[in-house]
LUMGUMAR-262909 format. One record per residue (C-alpha): residue number from 1; x, y negated, z. Coordinates in steps of 0.1 Angstrom, whole numbers. Example, Ala and Ser with C-alpha at 12.3 -4.5 7.8 and 13.67 -1.06 7.14 Angstrom:
<pts>
PT   num       x       y       z
PT     1     123      45      78
PT     2     137      11      71
</pts>
This chain:
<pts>
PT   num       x       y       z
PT     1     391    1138    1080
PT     2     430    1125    1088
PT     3     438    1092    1079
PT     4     471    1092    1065
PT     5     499    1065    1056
PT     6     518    1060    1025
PT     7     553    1045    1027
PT     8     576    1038     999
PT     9     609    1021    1005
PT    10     625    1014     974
PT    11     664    1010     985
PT    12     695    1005     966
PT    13     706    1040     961
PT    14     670    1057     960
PT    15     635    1057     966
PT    16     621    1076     994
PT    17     585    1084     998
PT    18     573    1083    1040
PT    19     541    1101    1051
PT    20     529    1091    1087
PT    21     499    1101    1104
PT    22     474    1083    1123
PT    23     499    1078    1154
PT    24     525    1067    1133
PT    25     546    1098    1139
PT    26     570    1106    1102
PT    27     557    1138    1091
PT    28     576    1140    1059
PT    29     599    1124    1038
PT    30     609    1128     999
PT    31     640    1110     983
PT    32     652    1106     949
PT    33     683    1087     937
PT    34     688    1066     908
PT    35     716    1061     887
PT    36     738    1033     894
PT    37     753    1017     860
PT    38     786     996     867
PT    39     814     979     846
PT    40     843     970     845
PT    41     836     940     859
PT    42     817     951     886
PT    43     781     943     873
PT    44     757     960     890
PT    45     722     976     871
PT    46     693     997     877
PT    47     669    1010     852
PT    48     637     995     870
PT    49     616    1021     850
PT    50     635    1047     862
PT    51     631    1038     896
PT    52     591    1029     888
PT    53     591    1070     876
PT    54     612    1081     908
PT    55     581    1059     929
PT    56     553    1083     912
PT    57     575    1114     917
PT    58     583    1112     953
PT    59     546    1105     961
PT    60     539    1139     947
PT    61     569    1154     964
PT    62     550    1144     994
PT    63     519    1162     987
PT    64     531    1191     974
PT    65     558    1193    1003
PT    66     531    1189    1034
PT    67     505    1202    1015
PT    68     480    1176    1026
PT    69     445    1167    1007
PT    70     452    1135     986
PT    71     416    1121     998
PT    72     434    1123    1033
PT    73     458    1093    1016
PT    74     442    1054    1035
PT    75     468    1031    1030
PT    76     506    1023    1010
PT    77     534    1003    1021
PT    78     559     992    1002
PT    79     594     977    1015
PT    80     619     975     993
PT    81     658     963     983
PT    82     656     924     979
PT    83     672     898     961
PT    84     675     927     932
PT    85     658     908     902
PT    86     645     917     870
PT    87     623     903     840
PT    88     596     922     820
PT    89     573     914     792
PT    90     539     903     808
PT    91     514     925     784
PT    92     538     951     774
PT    93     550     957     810
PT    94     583     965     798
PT    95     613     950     812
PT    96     635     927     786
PT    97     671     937     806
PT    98     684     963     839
PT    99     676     953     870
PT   100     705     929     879
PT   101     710     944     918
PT   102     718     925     949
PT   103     753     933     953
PT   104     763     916     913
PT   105     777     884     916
PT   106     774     881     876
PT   107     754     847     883
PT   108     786     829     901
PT   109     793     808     871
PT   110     755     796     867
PT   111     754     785     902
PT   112     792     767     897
PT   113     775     749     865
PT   114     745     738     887
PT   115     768     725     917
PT   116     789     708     885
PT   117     760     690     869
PT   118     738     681     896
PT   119     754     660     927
PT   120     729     668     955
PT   121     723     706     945
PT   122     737     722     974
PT   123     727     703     998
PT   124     689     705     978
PT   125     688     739     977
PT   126     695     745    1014
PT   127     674     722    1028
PT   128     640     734    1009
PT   129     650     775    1007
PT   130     671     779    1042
PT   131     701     792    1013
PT   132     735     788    1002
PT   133     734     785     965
PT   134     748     817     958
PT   135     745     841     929
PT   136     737     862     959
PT   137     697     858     955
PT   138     679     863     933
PT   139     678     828     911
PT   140     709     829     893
PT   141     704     867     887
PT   142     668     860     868
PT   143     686     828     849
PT   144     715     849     841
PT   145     688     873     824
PT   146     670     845     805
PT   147     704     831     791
PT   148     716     862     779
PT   149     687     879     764
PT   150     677     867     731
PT   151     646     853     730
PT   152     641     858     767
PT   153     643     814     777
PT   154     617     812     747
PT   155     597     837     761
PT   156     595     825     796
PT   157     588     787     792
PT   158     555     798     772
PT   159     547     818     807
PT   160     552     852     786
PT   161     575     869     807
PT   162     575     880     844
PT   163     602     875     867
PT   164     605     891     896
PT   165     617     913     924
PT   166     614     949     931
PT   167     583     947     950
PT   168     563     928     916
PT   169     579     954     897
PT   170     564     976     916
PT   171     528     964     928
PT   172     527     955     889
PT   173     531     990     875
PT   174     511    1006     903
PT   175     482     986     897
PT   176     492     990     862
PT   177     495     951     852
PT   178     464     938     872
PT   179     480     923     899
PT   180     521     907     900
PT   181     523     898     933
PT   182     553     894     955
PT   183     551     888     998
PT   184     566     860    1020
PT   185     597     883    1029
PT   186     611     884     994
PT   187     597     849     982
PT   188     622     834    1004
PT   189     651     853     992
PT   190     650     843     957
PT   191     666     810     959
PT   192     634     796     948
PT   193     605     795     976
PT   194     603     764     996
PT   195     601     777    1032
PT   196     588     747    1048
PT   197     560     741    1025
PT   198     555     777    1017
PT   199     553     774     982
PT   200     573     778     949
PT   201     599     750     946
PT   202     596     734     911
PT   203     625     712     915
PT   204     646     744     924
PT   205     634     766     897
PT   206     638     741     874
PT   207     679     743     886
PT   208     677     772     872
PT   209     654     769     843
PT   210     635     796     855
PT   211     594     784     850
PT   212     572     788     882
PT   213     545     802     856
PT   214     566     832     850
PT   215     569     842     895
PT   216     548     863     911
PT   217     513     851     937
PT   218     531     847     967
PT   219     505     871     991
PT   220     505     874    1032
PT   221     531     907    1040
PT   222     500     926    1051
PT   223     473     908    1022
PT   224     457     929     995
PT   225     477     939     966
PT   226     452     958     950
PT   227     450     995     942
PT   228     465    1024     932
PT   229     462    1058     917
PT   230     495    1064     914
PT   231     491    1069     875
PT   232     465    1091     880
PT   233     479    1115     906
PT   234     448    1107     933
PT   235     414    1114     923
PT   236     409    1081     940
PT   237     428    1050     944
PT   238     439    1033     977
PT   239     451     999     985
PT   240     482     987     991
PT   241     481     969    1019
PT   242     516     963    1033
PT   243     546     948    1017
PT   244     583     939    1033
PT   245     618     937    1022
PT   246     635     959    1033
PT   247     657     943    1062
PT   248     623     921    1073
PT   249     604     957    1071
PT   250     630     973    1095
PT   251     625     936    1115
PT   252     592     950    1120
PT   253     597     987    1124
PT   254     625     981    1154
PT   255     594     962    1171
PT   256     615     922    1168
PT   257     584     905    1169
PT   258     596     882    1191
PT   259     618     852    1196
PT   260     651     862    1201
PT   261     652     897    1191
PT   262     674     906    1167
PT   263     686     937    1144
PT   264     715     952    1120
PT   265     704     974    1086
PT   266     735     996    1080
PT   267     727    1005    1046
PT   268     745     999    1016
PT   269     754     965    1027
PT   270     738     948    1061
PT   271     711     927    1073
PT   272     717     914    1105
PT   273     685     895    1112
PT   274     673     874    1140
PT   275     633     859    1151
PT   276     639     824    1151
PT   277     598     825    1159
PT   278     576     798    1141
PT   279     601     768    1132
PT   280     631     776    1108
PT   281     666     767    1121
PT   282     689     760    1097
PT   283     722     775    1102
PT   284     751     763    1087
PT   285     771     798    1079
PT   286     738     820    1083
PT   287     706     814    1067
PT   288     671     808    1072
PT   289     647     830    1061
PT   290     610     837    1065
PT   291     606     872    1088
PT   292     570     879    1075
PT   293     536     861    1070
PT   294     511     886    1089
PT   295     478     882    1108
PT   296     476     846    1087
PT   297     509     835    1106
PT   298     544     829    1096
PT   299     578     838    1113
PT   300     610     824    1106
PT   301     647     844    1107
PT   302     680     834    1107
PT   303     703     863    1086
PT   304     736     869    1076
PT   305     740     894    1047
PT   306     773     916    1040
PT   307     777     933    1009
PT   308     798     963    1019
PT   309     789     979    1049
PT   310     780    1020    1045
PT   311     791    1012    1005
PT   312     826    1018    1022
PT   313     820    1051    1034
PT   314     806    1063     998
PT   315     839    1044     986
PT   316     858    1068    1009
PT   317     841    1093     995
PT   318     843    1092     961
PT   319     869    1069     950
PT   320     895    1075     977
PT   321     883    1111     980
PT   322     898    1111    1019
PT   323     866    1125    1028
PT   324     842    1150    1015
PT   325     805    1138    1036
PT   326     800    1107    1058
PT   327     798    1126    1087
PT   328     838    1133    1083
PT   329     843    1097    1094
PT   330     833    1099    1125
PT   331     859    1130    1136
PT   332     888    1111    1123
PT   333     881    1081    1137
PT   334     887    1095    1168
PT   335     916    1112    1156
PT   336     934    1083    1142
PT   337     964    1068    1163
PT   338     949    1039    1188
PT   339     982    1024    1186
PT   340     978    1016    1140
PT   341     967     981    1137
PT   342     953     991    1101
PT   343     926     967    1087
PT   344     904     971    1061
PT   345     884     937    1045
PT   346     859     952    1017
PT   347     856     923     999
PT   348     849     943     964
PT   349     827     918     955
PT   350     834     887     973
PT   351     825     886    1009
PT   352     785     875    1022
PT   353     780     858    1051
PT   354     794     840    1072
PT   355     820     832    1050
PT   356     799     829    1016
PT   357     833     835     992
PT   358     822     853     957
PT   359     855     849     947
PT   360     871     870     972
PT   361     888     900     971
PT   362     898     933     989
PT   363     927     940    1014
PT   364     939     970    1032
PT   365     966     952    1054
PT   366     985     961    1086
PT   367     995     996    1077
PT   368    1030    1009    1089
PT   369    1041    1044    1089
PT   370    1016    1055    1117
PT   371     989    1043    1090
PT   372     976    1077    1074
PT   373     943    1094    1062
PT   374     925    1090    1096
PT   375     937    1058    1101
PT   376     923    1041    1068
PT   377     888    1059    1074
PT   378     890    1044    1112
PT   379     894    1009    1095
PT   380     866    1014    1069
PT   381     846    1022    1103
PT   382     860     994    1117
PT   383     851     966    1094
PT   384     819     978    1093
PT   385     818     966    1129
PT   386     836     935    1122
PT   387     820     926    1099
PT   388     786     925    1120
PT   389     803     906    1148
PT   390     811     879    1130
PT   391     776     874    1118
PT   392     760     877    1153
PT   393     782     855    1168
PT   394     776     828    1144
PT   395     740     835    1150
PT   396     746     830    1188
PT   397     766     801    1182
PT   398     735     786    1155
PT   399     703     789    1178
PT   400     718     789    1209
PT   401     705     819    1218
PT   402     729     849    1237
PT   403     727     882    1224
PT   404     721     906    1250
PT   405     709     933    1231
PT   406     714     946    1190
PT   407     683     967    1177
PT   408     699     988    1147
PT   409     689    1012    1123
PT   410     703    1034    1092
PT   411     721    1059    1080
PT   412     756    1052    1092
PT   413     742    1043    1130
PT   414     743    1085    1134
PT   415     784    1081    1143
PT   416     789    1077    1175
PT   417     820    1063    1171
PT   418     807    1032    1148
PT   419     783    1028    1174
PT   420     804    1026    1203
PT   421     829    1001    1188
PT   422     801     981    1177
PT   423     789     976    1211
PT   424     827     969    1222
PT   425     840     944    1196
PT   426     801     925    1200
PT   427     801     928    1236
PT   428     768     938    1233
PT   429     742     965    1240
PT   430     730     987    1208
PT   431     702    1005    1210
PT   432     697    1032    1180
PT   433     660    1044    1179
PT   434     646    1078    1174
PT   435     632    1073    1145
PT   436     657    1064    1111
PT   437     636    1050    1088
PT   438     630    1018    1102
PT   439     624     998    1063
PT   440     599    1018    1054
PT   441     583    1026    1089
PT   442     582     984    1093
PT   443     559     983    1055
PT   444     543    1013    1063
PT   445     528    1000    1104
PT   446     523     970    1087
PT   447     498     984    1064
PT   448     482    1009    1088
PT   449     475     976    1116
PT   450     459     961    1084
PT   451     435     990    1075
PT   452     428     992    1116
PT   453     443    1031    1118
PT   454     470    1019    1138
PT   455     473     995    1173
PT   456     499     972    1168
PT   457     514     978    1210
PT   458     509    1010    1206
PT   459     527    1023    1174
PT   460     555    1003    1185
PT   461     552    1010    1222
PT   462     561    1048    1213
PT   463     597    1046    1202
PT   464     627    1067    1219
PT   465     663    1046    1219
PT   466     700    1054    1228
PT   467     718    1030    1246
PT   468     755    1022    1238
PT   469     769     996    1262
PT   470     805     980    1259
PT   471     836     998    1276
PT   472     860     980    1258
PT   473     886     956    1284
PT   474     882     923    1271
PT   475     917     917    1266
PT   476     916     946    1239
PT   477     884     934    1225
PT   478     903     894    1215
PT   479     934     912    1201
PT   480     917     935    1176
PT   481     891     908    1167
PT   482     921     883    1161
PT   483     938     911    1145
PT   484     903     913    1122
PT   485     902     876    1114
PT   486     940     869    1105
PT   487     930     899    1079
PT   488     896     879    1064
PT   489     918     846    1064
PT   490     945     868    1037
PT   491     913     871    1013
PT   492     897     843    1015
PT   493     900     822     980
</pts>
């Protein structure tokens, strides 16, 4: 009988279902989108049930799509968008409010109160979570949840209320309520995990007023979750076995297991992620993270996160309307005039790291009459790029480690163009692999090594790469980087 592995990676804009099988080759894949609610403001929600219900219908997808015997089904991993936060009822299962998502900086006045009223709560929060106190994670989002919600403060200080990440959400529906577990990956992201004792921070949570009674059991990336039937849908349950963010799961998947190595996520936003190995290093405009805790054994990253990476090519898309698919982009970037000194700064809401400004705001600057339609696309490519480089060299610069080498994956690492400037404005070799689902591929190996159906060399060992190397003259590379930073400096609060 085949052994098969279950991925789901539960991302911003969808949830896809991954089927692998006992070589760790992708034999098929299902997506389903979810709706996106934003105001005026630009608040950010999902329906978590929604997204729970897309979980159960892609796995069916799967089946029904490849056609395979559900017995056949060993093992599930889940990875999954962090630092998106959400609270639900502890016996109902139902959630009291959205899911507030990573992007919504709807916290920033909860973490200006705290910085207000407590002298020492930067500097406390960085030292004992690796973080900027930021409405960026997943803290203020939760606390934002309990202020607002009637009842929902009451609720959670007599421990009736869960609050959690997508990952809970998930492992708690799936095991329907028995277990509400969370892994080392997303623990560390919500603003409230003490990375150097590896444990919930009491003094941090209580910043927030968010009760350590109401957080999930903190559980080794590839520990036991418990099972699942998927609602019913197998005739059998299997466990789940595996669980990642989804930048630390594509950590994993590129094979960045050791110190040194680092990645870039080009998703909605970007992860750029570096193994630090078994001692955090705390960064002063990156931050310090925990990769994974696997075979019993923790590793530490340093990150810098940007909120609007392939975002701007959907924004191209459908608010602009300049182009009709993502794949435009690419063709009129090499159209564009190399002489327009055009630059775009997506700071829709605020910008990330390394510049940590909520407050910011976008600029399309530069333009003179050679700036047209393939102009502005080429500098929504552009700062993409830019955007990257400014995180890896602040990485460089942090752990004293040179970057030789950028590991990347996602969607928007298919134009050739990106990738080539990207190698030319880092001054640095990318490597895009074969395979495109790195998130879920990282949860899903990490689940199948677990089980014993797959060798942890060897899975990795099997990956194709293409190479992009910088041809760039250095002289070009400073002026359009200058150009790039004079433009961040006009937005900057």
């Amino acid at each position: 009988m085949n052994k098969y592995v279950l991925g789901i990676d539960q991302s911003t804009q969808g949830t896809k279902g991954l089927l692998f099988d006992e070589k760790g080759a992708l034999l098929c894949r299902a997506d389903l989108p979810h709706k996106q609610y934003i105001d005026e403001r630009g608040w950010v929600e999902h329906d978590p049930e929604e997204i729970y219900a897309n979980t159960l219908q892609v796995v069916k997808n799967l089946i029904e799509k490849t056609g395979i015997d559900k017995k056949e089904l060993s093992v599930l991993g889940i990875s999954n968008q962090r630092e998106t936060a959400l609270v639900w009822d502890r016996k109902t299962g139902k959630p009291v409010y959205n899911a507030v998502v990573w992007q919504c900086a709807r916290g920033s006045d909860i973490c200006k109160k705290i910085a207000a009223e407590h002298e020492n709560a930067e500097k406390l929060v960085r030292s004992h979570t690796g973080l900027q106190l930021s409405p960026y994670f997943s803290a203020a989002k939760i606390a934002w949840v309990l202020q607002n919600v009637p009842g929902a403060q009451e609720k959670a200080d007599r421990s009736e209320l869960c609050c959690g990440t997508i990952d809970s959400w998930l492992v708690y529906k799936l095991t329907e309520g028995r277990e509400f577990r969370t892994d080392y990956s997303n623990a560390s992201r919500t603003q409230m995990f003490n990375i150097g004792e590896l444990a919930w921070d009491p003094e941090v949570c209580g910043l927030f007023g968010i009760p350590v009674s109401c957080l999930a059991e903190v559980t080794d990336s590839d520990g036991e979750y418990g099972i699942t039937d998927f609602d019913g849908y197998l005739d059998a349950p299997i466990p789940i076995r595996g669980v990642l963010g989804d930048s630390h799961g594509a950590l994993f998947g590129q094979g960045c297991i050791e110190t040194g190595m680092i990645k870039t996520t080009y998703g909605t936003g970007s992860s750029i992620m570096m193994n630090i190995g078994k001692k955090p290093v705390y960064s002063k405009r990156v931050v310090t993270s925990l990769a994974w805790k696997l075979n019993g054994e923790v590793n530490y990253v340093l990150e810098g996160n940007i909120n609007y990476t392939g975002a701007v090519i959907t924004w191209l898309k459908d608010d602009l309307k300049l182009i009709v698919s993502p794949g435009e982009t690419e063709v009129l970037a090499f159209e564009a005039n190399p002489k327009d000194h055009a630059y775009l700064v997506p700071a829709f809401t605020g910008l990330g790291a390394p510049y940590w400004d909520s407050e910011a705001e976008g600029i399309l600057t530069g333009m003179t009459r050679t700036t047209k339609r393939a102009e502005i696309v080429r500098a929504g490519l552009d700062c993409i790029a830019y955007q990257i480089t400014d995180v890896v060299k602040a990485m460089s610069e942090e752990s004293g480690i040179a970057i030789g080498e950028l590991r990347v994956d996602g969607g928007p690492t298919k134009n050739k163009y990106l990738m080539q400037f990207q190698s030319d404005i880092a001054d640095v070799t990318v490597r895009v692999p074969s395979a495109e689902e790195l998130s879920g591929i990282g949860a899903a190996y990490a689940a199948g090594i677990a089980v014993g159906i797959y060798n942890r060399e060897e899975v990795f060992g099997q990956m194709r790469r293409t190479k992009f190397s910088p041809k760039m003259d250095a002289s070009e590379r400073d002026e359009k980087y200058q150009g790039w930073k004079k433009a961040v400096v006009q937005v900057l609060s």
